[in-house]
TORVOKOL-364291 format. One record per residue: chain; x, z, y negated of N, C-alpha, C, O in turn. Coordinates in steps of 0.02 Angstrom, whole numbers, plus 50000, padded with zeros to 5 digits. Example, Ala and Ser with C-alpha at 12.3 -4.5 7.8 and 13.67 -1.06 7.14 Angstrom:
! TORVOKOL-364291
{"A",{50660,50390,50284},{50615,50390,50225},{50660,50390,50165},{50712,50423,50166}}
{"A",{50642,50354,50112},{50684,50357,50053},{50645,50394,49998},{50670,50402,49943}}
! end
This chain:
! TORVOKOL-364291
{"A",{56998,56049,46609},{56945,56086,46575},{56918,56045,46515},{56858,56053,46510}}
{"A",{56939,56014,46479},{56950,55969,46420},{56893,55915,46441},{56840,55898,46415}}
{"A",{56930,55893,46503},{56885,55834,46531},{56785,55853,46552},{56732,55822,46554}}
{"A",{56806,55912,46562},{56725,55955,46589},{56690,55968,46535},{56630,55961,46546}}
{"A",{56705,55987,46469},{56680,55966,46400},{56668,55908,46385},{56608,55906,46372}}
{"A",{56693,55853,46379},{56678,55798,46369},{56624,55760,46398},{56596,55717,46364}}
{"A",{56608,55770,46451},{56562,55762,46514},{56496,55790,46498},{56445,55755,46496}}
{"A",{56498,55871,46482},{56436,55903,46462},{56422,55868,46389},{56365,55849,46374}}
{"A",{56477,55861,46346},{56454,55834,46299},{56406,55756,46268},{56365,55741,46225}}
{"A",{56450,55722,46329},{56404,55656,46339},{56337,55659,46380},{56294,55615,46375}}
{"A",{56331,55707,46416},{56262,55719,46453},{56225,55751,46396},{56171,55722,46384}}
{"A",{56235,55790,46367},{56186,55808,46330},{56187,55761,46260},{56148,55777,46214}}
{"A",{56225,55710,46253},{56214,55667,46186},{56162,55592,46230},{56135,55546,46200}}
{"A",{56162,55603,46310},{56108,55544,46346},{56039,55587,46347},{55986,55563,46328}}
{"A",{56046,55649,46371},{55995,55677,46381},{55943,55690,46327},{55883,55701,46333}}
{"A",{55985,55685,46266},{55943,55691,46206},{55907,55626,46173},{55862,55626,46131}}
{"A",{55940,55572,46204},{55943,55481,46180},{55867,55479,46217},{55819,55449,46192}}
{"A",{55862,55513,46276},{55806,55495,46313},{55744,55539,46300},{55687,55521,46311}}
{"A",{55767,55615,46270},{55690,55615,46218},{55699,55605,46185},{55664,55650,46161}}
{"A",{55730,55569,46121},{55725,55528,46088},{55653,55465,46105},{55598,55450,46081}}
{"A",{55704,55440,46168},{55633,55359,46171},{55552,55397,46191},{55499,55380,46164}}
{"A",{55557,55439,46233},{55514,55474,46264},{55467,55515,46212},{55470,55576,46220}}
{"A",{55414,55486,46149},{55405,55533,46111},{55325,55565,46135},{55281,55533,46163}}
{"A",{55324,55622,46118},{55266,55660,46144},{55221,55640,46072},{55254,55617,46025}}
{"A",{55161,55647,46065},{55111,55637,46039},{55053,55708,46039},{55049,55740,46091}}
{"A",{55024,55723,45995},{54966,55773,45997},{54893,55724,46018},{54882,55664,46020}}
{"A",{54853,55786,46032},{54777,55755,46051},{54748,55824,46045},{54751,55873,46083}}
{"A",{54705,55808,45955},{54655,55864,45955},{54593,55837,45926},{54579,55781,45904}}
{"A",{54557,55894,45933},{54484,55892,45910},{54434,55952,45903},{54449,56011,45897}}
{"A",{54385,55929,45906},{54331,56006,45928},{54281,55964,45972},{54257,55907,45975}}
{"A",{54278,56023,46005},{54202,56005,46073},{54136,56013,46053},{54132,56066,46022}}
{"A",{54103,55996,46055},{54021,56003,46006},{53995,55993,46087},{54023,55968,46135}}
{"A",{53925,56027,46077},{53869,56002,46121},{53840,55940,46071},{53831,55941,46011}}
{"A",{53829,55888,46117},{53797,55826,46118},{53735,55818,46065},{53727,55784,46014}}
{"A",{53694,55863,46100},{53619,55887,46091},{53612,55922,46013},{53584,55902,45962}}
{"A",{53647,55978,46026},{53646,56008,45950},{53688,56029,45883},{53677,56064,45834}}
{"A",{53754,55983,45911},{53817,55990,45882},{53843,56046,45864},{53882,56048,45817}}
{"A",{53822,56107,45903},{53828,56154,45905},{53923,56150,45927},{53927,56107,45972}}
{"A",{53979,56173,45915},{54047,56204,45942},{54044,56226,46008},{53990,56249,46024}}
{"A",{54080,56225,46042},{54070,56253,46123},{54152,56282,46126},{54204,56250,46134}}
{"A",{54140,56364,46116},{54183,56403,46146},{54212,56392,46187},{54175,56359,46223}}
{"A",{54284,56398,46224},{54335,56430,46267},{54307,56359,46312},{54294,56367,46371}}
{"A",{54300,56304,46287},{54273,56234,46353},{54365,56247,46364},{54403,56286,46335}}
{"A",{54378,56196,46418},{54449,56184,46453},{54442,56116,46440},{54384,56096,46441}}
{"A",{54481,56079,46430},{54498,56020,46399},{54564,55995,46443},{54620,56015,46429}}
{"A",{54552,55958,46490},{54575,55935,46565},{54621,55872,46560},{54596,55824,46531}}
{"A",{54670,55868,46580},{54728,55789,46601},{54747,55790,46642},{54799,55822,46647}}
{"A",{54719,55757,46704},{54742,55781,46782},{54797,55732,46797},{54804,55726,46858}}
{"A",{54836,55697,46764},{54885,55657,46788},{54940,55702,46767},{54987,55698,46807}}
{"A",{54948,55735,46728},{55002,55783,46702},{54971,55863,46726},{55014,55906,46737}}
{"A",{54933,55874,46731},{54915,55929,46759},{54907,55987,46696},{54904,56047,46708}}
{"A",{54903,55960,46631},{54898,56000,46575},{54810,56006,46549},{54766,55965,46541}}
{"A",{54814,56074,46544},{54737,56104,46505},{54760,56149,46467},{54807,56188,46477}}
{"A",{54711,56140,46400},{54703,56197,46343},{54625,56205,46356},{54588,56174,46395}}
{"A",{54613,56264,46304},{54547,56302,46293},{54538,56289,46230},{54585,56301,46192}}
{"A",{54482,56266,46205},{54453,56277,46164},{54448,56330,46085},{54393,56313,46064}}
{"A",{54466,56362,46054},{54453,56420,46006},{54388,56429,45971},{54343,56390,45958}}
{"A",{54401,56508,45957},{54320,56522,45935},{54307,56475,45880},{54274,56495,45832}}
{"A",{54330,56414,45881},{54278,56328,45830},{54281,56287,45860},{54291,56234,45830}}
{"A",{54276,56282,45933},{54277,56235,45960},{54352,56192,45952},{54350,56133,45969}}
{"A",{54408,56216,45930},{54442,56151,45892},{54502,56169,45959},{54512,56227,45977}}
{"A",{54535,56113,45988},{54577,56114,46036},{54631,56051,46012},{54623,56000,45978}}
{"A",{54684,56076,46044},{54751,56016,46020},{54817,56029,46094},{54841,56080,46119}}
{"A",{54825,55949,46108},{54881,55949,46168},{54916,55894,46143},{54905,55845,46108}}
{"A",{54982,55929,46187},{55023,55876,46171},{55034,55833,46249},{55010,55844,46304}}
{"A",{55074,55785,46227},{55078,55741,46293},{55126,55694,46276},{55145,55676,46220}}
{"A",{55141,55678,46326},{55195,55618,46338},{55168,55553,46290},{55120,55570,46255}}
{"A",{55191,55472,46279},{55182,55440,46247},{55112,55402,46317},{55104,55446,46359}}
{"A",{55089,55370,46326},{55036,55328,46385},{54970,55327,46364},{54948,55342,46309}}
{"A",{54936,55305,46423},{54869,55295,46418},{54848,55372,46466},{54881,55383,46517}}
{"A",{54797,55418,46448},{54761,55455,46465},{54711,55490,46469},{54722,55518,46415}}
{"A",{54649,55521,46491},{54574,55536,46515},{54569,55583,46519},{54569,55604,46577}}
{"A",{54559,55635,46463},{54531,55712,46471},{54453,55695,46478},{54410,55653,46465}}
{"A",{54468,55781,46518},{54417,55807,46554},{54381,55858,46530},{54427,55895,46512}}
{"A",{54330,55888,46517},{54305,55922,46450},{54249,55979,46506},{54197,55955,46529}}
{"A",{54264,56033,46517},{54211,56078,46558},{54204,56145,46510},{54241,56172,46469}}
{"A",{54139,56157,46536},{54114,56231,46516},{54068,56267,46548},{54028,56242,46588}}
{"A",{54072,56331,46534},{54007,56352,46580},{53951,56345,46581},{53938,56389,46539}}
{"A",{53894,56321,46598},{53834,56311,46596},{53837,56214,46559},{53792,56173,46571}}
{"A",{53872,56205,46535},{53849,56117,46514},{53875,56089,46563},{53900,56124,46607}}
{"A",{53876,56001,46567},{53893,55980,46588},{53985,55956,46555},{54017,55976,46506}}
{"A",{54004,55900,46614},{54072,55875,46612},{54078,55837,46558},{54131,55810,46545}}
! end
């Protein structure tokens, strides 16, 4: 039994080493229309390699987190464009 502690204990002192290296990062902003810098409500704010979307708030202002890499959000709403 002794030995089965020790075991969980070293798995969770690796498992933690590796988020450790693994650090997540934020990515925020606000969505404006182009045209009139107007804020754009409830847009979805897209990362299709991770499969993560947020929405927008009533200021346009949106924030994700993500793994450490290189990545390409995707920015939609109703009636504008991509």
């Amino acid at each position: 039994m002794k030995t089965f502690y020790k075991h969980i204990f070293l798995l969770t002192c690796v498992t933690a080493g590796f988020s450790a290296i693994a650090q997540d990062f934020s990515v925020s902003g606000y969505v404006k229309d182009s045209a009139s810098s107007e804020v754009i409500v409830g847009a979805t704010i897209y990362e299709p390699t991770t499969n993560t979307a947020v929405i927008s708030n009533e200021y346009g202002f949106f924030s994700m987190r993500l793994k450490s890499g290189a990545y390409t959000l995707e920015c939609s709403s109703l009636g504008t464009k991509s």
